[in-house]
C-alpha positions as CSV (number, residue, x, y, z in Angstrom):
1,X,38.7,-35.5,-68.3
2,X,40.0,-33.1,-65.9
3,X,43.9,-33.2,-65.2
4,X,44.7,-33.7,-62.3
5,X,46.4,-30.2,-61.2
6,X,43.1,-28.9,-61.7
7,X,41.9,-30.5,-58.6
8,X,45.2,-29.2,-56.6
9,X,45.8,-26.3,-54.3
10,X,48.4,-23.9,-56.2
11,X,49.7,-21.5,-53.5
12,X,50.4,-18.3,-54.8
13,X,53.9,-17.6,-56.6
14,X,55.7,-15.1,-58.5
15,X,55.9,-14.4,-62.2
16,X,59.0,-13.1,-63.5
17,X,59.0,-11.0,-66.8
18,X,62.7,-10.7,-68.0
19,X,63.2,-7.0,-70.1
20,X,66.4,-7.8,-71.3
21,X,68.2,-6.1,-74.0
22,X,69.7,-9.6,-76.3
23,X,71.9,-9.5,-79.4
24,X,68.8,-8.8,-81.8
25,X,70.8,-7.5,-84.7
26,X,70.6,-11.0,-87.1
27,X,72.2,-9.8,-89.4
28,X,74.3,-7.1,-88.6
29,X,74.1,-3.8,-90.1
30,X,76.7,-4.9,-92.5
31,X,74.5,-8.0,-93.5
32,X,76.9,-10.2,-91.5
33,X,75.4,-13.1,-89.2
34,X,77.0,-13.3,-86.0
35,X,78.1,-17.0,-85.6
36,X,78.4,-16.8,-81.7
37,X,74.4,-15.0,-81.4
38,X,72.6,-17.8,-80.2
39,X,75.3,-18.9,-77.6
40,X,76.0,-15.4,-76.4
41,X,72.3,-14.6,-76.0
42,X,71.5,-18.1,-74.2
43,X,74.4,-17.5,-72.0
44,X,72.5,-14.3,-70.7
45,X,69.3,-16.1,-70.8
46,X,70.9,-18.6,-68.1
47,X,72.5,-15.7,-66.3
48,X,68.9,-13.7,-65.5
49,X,67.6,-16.8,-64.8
50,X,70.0,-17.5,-62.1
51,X,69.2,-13.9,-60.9
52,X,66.2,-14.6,-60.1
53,X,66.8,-16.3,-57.8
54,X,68.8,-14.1,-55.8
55,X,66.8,-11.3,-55.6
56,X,63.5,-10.3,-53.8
57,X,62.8,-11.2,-50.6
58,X,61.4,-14.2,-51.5
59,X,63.1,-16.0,-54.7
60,X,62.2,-19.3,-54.1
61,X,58.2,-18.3,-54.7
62,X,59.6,-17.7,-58.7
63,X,57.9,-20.4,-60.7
64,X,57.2,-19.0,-64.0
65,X,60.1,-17.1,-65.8
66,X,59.3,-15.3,-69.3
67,X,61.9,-14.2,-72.4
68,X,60.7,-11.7,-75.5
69,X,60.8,-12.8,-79.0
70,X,63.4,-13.7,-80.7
71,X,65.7,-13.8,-77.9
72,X,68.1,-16.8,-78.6
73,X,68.4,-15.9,-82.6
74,X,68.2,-12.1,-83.1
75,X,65.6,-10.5,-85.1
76,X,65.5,-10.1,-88.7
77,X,65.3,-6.9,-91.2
78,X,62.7,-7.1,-94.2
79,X,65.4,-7.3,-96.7
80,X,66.3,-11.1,-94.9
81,X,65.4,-14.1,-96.9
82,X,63.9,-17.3,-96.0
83,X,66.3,-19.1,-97.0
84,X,68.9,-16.9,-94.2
85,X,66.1,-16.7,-91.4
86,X,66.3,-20.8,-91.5
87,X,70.3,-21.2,-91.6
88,X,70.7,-18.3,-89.0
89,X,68.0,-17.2,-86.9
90,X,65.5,-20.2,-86.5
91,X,66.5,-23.2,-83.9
92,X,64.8,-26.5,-84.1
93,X,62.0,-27.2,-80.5
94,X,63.7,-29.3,-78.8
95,X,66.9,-29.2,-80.2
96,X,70.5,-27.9,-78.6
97,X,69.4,-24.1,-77.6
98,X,66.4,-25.4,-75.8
99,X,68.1,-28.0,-73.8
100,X,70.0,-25.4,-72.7
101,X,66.9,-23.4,-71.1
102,X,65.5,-27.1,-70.1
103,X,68.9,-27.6,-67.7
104,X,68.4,-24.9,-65.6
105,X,64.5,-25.4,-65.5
106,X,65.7,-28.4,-63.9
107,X,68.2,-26.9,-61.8
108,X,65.9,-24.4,-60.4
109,X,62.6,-26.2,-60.3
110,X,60.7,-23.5,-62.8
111,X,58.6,-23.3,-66.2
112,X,60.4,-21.2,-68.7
113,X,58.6,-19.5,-72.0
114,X,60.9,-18.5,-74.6
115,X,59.8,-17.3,-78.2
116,X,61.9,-17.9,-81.7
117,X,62.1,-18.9,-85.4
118,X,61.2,-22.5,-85.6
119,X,62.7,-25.0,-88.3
120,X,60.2,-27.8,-88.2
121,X,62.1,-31.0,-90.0
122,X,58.8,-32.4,-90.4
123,X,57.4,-29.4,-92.6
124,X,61.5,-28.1,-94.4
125,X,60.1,-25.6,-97.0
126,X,59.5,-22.5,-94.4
127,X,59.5,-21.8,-90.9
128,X,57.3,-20.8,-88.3
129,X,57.4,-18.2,-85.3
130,X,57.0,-20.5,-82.3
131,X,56.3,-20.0,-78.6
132,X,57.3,-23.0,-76.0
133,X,56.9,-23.7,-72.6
134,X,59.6,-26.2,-70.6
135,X,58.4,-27.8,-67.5
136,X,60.4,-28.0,-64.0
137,X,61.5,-31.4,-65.5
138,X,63.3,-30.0,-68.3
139,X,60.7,-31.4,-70.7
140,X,58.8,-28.7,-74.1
141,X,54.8,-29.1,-72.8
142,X,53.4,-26.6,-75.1
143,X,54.0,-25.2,-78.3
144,X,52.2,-22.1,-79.6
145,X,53.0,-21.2,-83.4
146,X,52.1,-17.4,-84.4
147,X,48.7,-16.9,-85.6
148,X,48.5,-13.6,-86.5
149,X,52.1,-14.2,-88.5
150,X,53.4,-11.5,-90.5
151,X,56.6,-13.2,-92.4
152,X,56.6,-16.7,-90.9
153,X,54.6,-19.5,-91.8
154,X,51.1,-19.6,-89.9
155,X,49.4,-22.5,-89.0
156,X,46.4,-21.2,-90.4
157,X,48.4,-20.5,-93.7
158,X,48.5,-24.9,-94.2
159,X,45.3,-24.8,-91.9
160,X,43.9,-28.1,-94.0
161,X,46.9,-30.5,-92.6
162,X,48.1,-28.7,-89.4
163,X,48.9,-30.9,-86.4
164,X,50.1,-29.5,-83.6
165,X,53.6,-31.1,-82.9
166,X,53.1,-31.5,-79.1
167,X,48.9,-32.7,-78.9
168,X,49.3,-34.3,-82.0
169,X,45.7,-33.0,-82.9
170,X,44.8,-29.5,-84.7
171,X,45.2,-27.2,-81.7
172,X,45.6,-23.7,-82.7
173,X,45.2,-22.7,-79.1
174,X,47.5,-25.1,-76.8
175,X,46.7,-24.6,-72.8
176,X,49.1,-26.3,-70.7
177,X,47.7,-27.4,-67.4
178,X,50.7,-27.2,-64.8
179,X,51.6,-26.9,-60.6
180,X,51.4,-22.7,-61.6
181,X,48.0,-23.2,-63.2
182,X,46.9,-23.2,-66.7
183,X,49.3,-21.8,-69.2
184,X,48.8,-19.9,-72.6
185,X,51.3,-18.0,-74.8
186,X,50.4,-15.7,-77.5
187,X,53.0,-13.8,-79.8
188,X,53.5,-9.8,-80.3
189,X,51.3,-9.0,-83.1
190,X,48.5,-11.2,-81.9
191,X,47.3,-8.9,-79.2
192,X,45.1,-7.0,-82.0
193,X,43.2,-10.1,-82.7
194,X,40.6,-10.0,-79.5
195,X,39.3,-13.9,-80.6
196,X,43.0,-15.4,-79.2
197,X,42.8,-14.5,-75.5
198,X,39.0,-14.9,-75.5
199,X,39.3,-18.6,-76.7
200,X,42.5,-19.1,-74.7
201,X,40.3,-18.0,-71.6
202,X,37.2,-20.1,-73.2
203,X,39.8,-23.1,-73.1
204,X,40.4,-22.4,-69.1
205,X,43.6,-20.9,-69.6
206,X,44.8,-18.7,-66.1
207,X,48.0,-17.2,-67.4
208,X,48.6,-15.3,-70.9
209,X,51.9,-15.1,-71.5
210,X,52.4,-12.1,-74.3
211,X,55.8,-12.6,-75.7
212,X,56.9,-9.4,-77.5
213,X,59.6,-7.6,-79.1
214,X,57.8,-4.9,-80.9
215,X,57.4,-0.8,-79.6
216,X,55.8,0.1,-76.3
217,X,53.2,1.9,-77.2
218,X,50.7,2.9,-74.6
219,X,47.4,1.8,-76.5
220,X,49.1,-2.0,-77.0
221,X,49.6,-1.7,-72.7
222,X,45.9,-0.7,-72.2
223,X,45.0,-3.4,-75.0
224,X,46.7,-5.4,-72.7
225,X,44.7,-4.5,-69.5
226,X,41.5,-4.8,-71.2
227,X,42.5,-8.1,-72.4
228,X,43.1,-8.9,-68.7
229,X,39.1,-8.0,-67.8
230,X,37.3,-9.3,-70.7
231,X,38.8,-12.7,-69.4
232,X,39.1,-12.8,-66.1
233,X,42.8,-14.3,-66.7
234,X,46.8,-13.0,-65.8
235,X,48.1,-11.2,-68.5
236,X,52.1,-11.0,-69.0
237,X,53.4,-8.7,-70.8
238,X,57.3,-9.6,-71.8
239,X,59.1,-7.3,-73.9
240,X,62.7,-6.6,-75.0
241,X,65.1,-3.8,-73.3
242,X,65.8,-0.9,-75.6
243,X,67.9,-1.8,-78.1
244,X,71.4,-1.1,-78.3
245,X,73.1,-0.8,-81.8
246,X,76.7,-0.1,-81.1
247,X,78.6,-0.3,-77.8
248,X,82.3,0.8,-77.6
249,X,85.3,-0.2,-75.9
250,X,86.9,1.9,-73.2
251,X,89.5,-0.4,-70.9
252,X,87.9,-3.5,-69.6
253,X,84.8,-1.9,-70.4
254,X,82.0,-2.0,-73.2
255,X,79.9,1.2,-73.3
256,X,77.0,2.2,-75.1
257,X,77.8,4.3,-77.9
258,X,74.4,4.8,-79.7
259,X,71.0,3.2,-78.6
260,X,67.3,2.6,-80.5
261,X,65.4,4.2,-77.5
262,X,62.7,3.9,-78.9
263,X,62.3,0.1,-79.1
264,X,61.2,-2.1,-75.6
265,X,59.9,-1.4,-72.6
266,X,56.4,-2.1,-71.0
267,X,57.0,-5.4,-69.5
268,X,54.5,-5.6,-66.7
269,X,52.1,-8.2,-65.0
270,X,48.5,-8.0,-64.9
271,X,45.6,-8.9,-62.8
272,X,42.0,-10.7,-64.1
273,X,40.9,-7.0,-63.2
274,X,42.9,-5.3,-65.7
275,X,45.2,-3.8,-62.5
276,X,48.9,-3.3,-63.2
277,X,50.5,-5.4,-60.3
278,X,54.1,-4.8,-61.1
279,X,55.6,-3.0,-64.4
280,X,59.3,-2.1,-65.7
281,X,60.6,0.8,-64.9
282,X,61.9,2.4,-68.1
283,X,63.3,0.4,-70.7
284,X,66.4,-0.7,-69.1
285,X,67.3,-4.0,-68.6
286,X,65.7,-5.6,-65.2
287,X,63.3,-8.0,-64.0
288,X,59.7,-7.8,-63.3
289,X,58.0,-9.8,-60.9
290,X,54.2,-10.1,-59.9
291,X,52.4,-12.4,-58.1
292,X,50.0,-15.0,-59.6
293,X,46.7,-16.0,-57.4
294,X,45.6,-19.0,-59.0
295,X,42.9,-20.3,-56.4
296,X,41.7,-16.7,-56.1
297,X,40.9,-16.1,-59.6
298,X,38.6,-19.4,-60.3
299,X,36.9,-18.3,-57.0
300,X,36.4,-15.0,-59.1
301,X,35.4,-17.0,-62.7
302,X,32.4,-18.7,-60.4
303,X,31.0,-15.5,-59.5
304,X,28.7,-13.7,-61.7
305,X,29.9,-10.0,-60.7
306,X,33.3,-9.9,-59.2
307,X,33.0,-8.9,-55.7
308,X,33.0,-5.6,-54.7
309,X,33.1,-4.5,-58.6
310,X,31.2,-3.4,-60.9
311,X,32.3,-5.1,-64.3
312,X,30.6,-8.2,-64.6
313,X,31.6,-11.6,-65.5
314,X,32.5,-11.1,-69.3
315,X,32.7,-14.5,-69.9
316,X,30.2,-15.9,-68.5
317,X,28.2,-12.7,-70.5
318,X,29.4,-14.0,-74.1
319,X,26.4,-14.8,-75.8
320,X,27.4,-17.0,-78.5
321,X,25.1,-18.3,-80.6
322,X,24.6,-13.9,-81.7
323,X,28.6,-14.0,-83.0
324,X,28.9,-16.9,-84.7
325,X,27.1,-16.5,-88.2
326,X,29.6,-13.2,-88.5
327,X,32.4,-15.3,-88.2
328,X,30.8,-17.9,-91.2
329,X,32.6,-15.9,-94.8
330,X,36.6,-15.2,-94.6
331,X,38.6,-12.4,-94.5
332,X,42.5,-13.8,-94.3
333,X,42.3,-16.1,-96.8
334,X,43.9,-19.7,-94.9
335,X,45.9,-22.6,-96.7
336,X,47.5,-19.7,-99.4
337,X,51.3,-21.5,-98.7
338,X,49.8,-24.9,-99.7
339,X,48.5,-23.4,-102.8
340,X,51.1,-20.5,-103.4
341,X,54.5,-21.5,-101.6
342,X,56.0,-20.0,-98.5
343,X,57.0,-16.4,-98.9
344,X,60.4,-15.9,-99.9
345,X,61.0,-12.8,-97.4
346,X,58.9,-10.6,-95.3
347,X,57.1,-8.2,-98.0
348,X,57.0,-10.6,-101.4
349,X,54.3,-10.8,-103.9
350,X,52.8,-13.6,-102.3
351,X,52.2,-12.4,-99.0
352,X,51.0,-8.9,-100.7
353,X,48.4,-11.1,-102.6
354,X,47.4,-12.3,-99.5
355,X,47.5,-9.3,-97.7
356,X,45.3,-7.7,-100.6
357,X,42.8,-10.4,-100.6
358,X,42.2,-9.8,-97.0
359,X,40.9,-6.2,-97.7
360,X,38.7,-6.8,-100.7
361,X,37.3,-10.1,-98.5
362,X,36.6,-7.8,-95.7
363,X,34.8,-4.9,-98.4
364,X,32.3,-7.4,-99.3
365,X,31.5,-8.1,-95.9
366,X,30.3,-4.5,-95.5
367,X,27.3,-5.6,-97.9
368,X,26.9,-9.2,-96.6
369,X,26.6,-8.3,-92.9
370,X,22.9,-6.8,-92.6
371,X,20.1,-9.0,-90.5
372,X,18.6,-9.9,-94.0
373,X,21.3,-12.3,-94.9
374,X,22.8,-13.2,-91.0
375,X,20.7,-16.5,-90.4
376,X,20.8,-17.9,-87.1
């Protein structure tokens, strides 16, 4: 069954990409936990959101407003256990910092994607790295956990009893279907894994939202743009400011004393034709807005070559029935917390094991993968 936005004229609207520098030090360089983070850093959540709506000449076409992970609990540091990422960094979806974000989604009539730690109740031993969307009604509609995880939990790491908490079905790939088209997030590391867009776009999603907090490094921006065209779908890219370590008081003033420069950046927002339409400027702080043509791009998905281009529809190309029997042995072993235990910090022996079994998996497939043995 089709929803029924589907069937609806979306008029075309901006997409905001906040590059923000948050307090991301959890914990401190001393290995102390800031107590007033999380209220600090939603405070300034609040604050560009309100901005947004008075700048541009236009800030009432803002519907969509994006935040980089981890930006309500800080990041972590490898020596960080478990057991601190769940007291100190990791919120509960919903629970008091999203209703936070869902008040002035209200106030202002806009969906708001926001990344963090997540303590699920329902699942207490570990945590995962979660990506939510709230709707103009104040209301979580989707919930994307990590796939491509490298210290959280993975939903393909308890992939035998997974339930997504918002379809209440096992949906790896949740796509939202909303008055600014159909929604998608993916998480930071996940852009190296080509198969999560492609489903996404598969799925009918119209907007990628890439929430990030990791290096701007050119190749992960052109990733990004090629992403874009082997889809035909909006690709966000939101990314922290550069990082400040220290600032320093002088007067009424705090200054920056010593910055990681070379930390965020490359916040941008791309077109289904892998165009940049609007990009940061730097690394500094600021907001990056792009505008979103939903009705124009599913004119462009019913067309076999994009007018006036000469790339072709690439998903309309995909030829499935050839990639499927290469996908049939396993390389990242799943289920290995239900039969190991969650990891106890970010480089532990169990997620080494894992890590290890993923290479020799992937040696053997050097031998399997000749036509002899592919059987279609």
């Amino acid at each position: 069954m089709v929803p029924e936005t589907s069937s609806q004229v979306i008029q075309p609207y901006s997409v905001c990409s906040v590059q923000a520098y948050f307090n991301n030090y959890n914990p401190n360089v001393r290995r102390e936990f800031p107590k007033t983070l999380k209220e600090q850093n939603l405070k300034l959540m609040c604050d560009y959101i309100d901005a947004c709506f008075y700048v541009g000449a236009n800030p009432g076409a803002v519907k969509v407003i994006c935040f980089p992970e981890f930006s309500i609990g800080g990041l972590y540091n490898p020596r960080t256990t478990t057991e601190e990422v769940k007291n100190y960094q990791a919120i509960t979806i919903p629970g008091p910092e999203t209703e936070v974000l869902a008040e002035k989604a209200k106030e202002h009539k806009v969906y708001i994607a926001a990344c963090n730690h997540e303590n699920d109740p329902q699942i207490p031993d570990f945590y995962f790295n979660t990506a939510f969307i709230i709707n103009p009604k104040g209301k979580i509609i989707l919930k994307y956990r990590k796939l491509n995880a490298a210290y959280a939990c993975s939903p393909h790491d308890i992939m035998s009893e997974y339930i997504n908490p918002i379809t209440k079905t096992k949906d790896f790939f949740p796509v939202v279907d909303t008055e600014a088209g159909r929604l998608a997030c993916f998480i930071c590391g996940d852009l190296g894994i080509p198969e999560i867009p492609r489903i996404y776009a598969l799925k009918g999603a119209e907007v990628l939202l890439h929430l990030s907090s990791g290096y701007s490094w050119e190749l992960a921006l052109q990733i990004l743009r090629v992403r874009a065209v082997d889809n035909t779908i909006y690709m966000v890219n939101e990314n922290w400011a550069a990082r400040v370590l220290t600032t320093a008081r002088v007067g009424d003033m705090d200054v920056v004393a010593s910055i990681d420069s070379r930390g965020g950046g490359g916040s941008m927002v791309i077109d289904y034709n892998g165009s940049i339409i609007a990009a940061a400027n730097g690394t500094a702080p600021q907001l990056v807005m792009g505008e979103i043509d939903i009705m124009t791009l599913r004119e462009e998905r019913k067309r076999w070559k994009q007018a006036g281009r000469n790339k072709g529809n690439f998903l309309a190309n995909t030829r499935t029935e050839l990639y499927a029997p290469f996908y049939a042995k396993t390389i990242f072993p799943p289920d290995q917390v239900l039969k190991e235990g969650p990891m106890t910090r970010q480089n532990d022996e169990t997620v080494m094991k894992r890590r290890q079994q993923a290479l020799e998996n992937l040696g053997s497939f050097y031998d399997f993968y000749s036509e002899n043995d592919v059987l279609y």
